[in-house]
DSSP file (Angstrom, degrees, kcal/mol; ACC not computed):
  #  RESIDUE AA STRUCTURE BP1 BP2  ACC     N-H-->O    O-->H-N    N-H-->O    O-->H-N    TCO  KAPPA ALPHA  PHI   PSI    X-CA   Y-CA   Z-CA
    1    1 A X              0   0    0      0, 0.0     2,-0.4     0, 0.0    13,-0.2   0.000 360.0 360.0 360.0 122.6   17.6   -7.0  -18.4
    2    2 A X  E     -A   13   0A   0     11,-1.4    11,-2.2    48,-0.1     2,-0.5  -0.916 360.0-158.6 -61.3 105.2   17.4  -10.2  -20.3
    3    3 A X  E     -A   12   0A   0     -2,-0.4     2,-0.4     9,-0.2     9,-0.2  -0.947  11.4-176.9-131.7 138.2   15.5  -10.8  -23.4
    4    4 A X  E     +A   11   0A   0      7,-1.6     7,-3.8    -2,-0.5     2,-0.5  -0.768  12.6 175.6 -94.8 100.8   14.1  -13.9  -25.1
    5    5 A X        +     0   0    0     -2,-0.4     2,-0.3     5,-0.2     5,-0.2  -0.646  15.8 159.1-152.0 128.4   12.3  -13.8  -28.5
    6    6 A X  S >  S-     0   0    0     -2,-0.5     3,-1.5    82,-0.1    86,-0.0  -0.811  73.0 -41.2-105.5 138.5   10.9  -16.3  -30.8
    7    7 A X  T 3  S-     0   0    0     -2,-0.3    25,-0.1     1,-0.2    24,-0.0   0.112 125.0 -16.7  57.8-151.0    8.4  -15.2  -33.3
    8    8 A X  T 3  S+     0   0    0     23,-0.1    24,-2.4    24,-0.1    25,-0.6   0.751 114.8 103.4 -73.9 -19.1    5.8  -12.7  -31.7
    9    9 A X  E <   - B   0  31A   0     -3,-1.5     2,-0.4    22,-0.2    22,-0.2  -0.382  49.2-173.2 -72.7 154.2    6.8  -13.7  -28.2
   10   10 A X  E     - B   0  30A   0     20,-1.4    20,-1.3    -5,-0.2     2,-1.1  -0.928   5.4-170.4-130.5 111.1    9.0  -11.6  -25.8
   11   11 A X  E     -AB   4  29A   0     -7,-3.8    -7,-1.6    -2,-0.4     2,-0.6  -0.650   8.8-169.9-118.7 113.7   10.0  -12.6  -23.2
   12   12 A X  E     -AB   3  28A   0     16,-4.2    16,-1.4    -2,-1.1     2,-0.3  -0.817   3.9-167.4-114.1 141.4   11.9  -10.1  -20.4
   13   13 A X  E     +AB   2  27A   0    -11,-2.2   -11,-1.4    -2,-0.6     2,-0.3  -0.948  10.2 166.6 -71.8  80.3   13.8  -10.3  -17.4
   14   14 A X  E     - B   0  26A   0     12,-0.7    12,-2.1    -2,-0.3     2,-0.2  -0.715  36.2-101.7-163.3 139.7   14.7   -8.1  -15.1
   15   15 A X  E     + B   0  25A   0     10,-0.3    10,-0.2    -2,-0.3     3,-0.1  -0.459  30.9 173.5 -91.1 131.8   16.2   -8.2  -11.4
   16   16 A X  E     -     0   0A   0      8,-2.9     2,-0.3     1,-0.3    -1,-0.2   0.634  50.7 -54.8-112.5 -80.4   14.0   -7.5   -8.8
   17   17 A X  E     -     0   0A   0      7,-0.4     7,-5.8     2,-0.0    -1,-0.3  -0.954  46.5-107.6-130.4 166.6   15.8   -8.2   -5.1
   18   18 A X  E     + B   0  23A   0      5,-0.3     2,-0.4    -2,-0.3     5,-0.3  -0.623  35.1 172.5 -56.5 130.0   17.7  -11.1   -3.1
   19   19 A X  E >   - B   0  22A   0      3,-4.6     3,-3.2    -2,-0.3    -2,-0.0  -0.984  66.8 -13.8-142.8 141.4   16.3  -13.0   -0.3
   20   20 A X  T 3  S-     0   0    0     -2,-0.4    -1,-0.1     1,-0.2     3,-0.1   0.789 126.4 -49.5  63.8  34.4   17.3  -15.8    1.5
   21   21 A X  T 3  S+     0   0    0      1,-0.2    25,-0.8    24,-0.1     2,-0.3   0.686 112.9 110.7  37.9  26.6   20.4  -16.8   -1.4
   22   22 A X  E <   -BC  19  45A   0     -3,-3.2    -3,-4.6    23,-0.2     2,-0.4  -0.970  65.0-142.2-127.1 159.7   18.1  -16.6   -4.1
   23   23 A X  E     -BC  18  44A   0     21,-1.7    21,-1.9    -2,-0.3     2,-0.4  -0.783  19.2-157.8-114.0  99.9   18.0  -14.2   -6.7
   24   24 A X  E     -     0   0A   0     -7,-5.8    -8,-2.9    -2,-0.4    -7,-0.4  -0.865   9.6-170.3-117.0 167.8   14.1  -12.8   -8.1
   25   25 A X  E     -B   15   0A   0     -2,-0.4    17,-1.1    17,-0.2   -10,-0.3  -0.959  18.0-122.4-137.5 146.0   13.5  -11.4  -11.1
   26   26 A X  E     +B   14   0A   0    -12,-2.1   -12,-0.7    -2,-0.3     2,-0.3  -0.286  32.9 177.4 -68.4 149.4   10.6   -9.6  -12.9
   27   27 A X  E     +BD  13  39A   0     12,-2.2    12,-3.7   -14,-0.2     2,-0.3  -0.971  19.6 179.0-151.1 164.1    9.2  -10.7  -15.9
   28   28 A X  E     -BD  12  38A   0    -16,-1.4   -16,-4.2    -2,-0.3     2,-0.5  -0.972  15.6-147.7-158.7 156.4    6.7  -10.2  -18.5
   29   29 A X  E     -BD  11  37A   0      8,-1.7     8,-1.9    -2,-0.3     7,-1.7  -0.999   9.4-168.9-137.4 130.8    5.7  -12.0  -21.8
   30   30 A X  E     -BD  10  35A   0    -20,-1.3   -20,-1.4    -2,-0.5     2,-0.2  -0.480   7.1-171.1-117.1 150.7    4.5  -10.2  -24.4
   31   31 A X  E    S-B    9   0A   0      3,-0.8     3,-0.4   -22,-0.2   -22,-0.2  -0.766  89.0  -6.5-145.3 104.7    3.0  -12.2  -27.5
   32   32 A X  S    S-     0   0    0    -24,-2.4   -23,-0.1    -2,-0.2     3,-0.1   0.830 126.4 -68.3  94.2  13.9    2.3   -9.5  -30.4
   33   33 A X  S    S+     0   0    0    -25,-0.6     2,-0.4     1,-0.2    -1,-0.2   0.678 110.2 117.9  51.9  17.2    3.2   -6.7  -28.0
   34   34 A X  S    S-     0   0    0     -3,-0.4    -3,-0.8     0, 0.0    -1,-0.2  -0.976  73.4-116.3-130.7 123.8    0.3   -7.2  -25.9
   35   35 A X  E     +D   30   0A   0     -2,-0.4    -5,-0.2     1,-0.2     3,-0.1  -0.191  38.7 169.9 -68.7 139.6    1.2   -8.3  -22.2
   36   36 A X  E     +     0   0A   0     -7,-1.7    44,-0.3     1,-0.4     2,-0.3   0.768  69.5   9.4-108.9 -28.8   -0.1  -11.8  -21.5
   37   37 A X  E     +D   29   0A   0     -8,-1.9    -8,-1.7     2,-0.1    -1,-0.4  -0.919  67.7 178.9-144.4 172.9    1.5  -12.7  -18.3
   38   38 A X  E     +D   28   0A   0     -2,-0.3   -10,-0.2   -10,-0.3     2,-0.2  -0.773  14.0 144.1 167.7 104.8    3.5  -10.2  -16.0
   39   39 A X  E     -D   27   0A   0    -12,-3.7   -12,-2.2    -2,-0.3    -2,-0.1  -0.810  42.8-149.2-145.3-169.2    5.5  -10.8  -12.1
   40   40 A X  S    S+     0   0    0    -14,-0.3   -14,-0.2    -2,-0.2   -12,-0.0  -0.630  81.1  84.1-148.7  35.7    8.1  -10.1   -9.8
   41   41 A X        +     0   0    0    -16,-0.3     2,-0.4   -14,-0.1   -15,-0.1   0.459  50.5 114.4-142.1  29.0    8.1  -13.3   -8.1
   42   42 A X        -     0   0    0    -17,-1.1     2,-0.9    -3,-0.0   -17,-0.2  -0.472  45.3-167.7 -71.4 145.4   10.3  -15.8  -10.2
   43   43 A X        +     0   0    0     -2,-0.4     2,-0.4   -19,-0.3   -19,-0.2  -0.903  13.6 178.6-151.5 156.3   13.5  -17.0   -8.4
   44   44 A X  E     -C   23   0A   0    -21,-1.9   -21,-1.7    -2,-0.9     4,-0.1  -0.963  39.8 -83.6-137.7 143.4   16.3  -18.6   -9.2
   45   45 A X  E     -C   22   0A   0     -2,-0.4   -23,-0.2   -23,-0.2   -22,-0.2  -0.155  44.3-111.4 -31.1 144.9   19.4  -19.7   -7.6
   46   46 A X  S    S+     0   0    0    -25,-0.8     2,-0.7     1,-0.1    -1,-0.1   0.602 119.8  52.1 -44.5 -33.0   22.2  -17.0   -7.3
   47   47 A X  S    S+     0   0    0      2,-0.0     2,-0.5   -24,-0.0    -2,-0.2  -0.946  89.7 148.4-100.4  93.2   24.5  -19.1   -9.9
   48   48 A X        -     0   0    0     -2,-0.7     2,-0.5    -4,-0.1     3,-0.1  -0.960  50.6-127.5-124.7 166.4   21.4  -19.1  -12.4
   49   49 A X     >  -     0   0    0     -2,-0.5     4,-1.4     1,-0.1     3,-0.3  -0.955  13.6-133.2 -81.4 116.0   21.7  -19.0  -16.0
   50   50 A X  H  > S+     0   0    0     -2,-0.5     4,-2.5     1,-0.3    -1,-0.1   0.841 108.4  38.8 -83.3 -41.8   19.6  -16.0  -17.8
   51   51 A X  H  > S+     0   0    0      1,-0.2     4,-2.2     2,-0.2    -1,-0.3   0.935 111.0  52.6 -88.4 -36.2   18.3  -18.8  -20.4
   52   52 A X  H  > S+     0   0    0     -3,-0.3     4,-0.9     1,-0.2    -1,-0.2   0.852 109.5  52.8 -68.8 -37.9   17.9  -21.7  -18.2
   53   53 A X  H >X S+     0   0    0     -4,-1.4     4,-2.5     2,-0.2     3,-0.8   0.944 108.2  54.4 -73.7 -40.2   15.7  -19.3  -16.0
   54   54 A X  H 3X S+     0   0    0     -4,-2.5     4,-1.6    -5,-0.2    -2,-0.2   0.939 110.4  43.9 -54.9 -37.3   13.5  -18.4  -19.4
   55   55 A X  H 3< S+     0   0    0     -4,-2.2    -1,-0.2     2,-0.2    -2,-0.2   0.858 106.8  55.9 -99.6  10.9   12.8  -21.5  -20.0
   56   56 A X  H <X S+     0   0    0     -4,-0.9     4,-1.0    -3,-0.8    -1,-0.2   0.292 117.6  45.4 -29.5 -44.2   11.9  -22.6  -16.3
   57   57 A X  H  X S+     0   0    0     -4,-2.5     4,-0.8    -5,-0.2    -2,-0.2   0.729 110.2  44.0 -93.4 -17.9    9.5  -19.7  -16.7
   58   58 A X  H  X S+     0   0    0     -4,-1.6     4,-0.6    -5,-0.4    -2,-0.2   0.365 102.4  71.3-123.0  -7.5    8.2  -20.3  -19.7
   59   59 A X  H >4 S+     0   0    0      2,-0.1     3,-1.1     1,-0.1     4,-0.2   0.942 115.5  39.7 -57.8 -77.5    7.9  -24.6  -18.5
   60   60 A X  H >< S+     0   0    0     -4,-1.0     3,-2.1     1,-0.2    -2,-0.2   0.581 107.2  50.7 -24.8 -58.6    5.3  -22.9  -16.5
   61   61 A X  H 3< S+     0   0    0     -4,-0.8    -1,-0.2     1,-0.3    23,-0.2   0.729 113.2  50.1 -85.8 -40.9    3.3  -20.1  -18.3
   62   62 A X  T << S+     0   0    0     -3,-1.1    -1,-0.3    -4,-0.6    -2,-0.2   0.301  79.3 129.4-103.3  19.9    2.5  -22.5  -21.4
   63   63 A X    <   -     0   0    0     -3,-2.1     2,-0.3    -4,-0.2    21,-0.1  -0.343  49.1-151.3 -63.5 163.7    1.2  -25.3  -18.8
   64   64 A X    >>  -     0   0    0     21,-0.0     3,-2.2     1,-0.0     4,-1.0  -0.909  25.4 -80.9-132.6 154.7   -2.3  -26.4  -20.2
   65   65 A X  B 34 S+e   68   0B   0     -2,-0.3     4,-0.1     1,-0.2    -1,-0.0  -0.249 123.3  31.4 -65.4 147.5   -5.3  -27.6  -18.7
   66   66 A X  T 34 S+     0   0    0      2,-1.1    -1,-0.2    -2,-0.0     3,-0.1   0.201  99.2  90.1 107.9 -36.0   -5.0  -31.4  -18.1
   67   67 A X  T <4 S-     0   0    0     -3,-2.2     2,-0.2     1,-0.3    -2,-0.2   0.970 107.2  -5.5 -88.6 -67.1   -1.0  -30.8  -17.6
   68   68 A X  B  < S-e   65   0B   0     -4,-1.0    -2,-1.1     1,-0.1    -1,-0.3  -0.622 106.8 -59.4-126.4-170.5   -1.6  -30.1  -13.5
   69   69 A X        -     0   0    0     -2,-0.2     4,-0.3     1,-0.1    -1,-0.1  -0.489  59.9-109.6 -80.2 153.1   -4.7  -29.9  -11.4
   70   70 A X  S >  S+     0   0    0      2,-0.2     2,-1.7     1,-0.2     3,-1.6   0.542 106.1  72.7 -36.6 -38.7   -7.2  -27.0  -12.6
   71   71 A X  T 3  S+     0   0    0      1,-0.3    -1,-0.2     2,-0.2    -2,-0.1  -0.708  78.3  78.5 -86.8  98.4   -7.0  -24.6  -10.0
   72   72 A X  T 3  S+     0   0    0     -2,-1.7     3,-0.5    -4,-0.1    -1,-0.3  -0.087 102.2  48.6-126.7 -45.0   -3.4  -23.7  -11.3
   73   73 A X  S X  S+     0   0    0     -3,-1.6     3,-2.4    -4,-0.3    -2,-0.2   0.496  81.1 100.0 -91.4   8.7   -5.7  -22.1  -13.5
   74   74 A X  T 3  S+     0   0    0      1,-0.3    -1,-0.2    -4,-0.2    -3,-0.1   0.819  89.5  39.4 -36.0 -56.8   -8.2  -20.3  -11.2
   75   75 A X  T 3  S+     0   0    0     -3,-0.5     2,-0.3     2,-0.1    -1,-0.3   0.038  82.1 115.6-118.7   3.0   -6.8  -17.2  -11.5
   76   76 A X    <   -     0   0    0     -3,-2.4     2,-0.2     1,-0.1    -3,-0.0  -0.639  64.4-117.9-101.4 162.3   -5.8  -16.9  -14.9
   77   77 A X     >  -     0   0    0     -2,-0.3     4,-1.1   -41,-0.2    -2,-0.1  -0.555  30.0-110.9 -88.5 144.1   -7.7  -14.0  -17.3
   78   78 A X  H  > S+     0   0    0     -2,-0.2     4,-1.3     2,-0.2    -1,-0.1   0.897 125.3  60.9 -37.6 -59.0   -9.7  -15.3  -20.5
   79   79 A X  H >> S+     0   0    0      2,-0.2     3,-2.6     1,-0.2     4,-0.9   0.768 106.9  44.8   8.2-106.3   -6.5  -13.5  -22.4
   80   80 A X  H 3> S+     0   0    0      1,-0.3     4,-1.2   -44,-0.3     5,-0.4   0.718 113.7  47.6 -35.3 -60.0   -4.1  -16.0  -20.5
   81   81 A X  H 3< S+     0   0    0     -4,-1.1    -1,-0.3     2,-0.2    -2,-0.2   0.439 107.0  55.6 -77.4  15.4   -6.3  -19.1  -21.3
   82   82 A X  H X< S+     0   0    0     -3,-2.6     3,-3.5    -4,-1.3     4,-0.3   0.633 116.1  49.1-103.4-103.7   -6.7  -18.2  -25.3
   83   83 A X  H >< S+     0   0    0     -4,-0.9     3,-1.3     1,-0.3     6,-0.3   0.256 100.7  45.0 -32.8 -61.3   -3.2  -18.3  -25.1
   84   84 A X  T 3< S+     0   0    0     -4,-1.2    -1,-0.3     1,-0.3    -3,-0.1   0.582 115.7  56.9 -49.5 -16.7   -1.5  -21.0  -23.5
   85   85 A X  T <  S+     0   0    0     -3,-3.5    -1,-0.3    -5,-0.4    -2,-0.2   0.961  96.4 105.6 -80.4 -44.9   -4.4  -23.0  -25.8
   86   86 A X  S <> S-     0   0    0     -3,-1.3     4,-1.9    -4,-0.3     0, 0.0   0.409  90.1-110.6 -71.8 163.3   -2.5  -20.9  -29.3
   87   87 A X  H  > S+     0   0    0      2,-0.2     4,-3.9     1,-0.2    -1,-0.0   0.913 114.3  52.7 -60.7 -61.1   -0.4  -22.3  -31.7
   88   88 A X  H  > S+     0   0    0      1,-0.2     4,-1.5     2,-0.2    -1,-0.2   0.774 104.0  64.8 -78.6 -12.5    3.3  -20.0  -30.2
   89   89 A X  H  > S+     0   0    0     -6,-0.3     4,-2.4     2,-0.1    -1,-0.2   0.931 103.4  37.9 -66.2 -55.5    2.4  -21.5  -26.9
   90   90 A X  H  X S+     0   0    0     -4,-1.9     4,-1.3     1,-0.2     5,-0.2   0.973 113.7  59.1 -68.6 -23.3    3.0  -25.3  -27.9
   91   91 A X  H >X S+     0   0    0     -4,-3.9     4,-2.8     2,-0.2     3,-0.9   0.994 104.1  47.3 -59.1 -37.9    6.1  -24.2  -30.0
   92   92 A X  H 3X S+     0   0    0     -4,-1.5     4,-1.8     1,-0.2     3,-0.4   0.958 107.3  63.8 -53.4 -45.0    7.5  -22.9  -27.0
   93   93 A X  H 3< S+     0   0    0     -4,-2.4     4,-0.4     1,-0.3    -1,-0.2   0.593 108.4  39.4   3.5 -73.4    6.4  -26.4  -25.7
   94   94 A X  H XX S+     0   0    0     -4,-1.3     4,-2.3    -3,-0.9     3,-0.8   0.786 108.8  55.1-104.2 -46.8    8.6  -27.9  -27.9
   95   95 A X  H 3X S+     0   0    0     -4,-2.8     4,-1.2    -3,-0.4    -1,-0.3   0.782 112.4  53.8 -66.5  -9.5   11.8  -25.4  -27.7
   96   96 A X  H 3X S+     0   0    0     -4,-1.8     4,-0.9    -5,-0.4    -2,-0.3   0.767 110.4  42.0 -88.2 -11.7   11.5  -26.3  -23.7
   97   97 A X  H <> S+     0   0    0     -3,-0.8     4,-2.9    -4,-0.4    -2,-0.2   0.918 117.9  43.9 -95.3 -27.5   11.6  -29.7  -24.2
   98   98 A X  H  X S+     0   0    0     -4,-2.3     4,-1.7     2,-0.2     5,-0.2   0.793 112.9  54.1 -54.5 -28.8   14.5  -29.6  -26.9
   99   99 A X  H >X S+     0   0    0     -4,-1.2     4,-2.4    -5,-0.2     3,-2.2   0.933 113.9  45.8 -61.9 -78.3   16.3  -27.0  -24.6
  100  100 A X  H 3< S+     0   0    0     -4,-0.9     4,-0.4     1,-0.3    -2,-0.2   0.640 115.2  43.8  20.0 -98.6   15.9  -29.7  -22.0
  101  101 A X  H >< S+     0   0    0     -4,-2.9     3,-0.7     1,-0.2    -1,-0.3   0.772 114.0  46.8 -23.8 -60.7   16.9  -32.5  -24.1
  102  102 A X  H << S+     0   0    0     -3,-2.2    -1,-0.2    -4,-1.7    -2,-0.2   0.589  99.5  69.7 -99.5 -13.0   20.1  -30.9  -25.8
  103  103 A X  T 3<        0   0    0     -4,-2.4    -1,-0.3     1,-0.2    -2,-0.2   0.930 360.0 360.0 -77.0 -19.4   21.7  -29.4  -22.4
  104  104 A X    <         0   0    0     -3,-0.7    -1,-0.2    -4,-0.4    -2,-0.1   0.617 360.0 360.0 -71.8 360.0   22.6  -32.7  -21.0
């Protein structure tokens, strides 16, 4: 298991099976100890990096409405959209675009 945390977020990882020469893993992100988002269906390349994949997951999770088309957000629980609006959702913002940035 892999874990990521800034602040009140948590973010864990954990291998779920192989398919096809990718690798997927579960995850759940916690903000405060109270789960905000939770799957089994991230994947990653076989060679993947445990941080490159957090913050690949975590490009996602803190998209906002506006950011892609609206039903991305069909499906998400009031929970999920009070968050990704919150204050430790755009900091992650900003450590994924500095991770980004600083690997090249």
């Amino acid at each position: 298991m892999y874990v990521y945390e800034h602040g009140t977020v948590r973010v864990t990882l954990e291998y779920s099976h192989y398919h096809l020469d990718r690798e997927y893993l579960k995850y759940v992100l916690y903000d405060d100890n109270d789960i905000i988002f939770q799957g089994n269906e991230l994947n990653t390349p076989l060679a993947h990096n445990d941080m490159d994949s957090v913050m690949a997951l975590l490009s996602f999770l803190t998209l906002q409405p506006g950011d892609t088309d609206g039903e991305y957000f069909k499906a998400y629980t009031p929970k999920q959209l009070e968050w990704i609006e919150s204050d430790n959702a755009q900091e992650l913002r900003y450590i994924i675009y500095d991770y980004e940035n600083n690997k090249q």
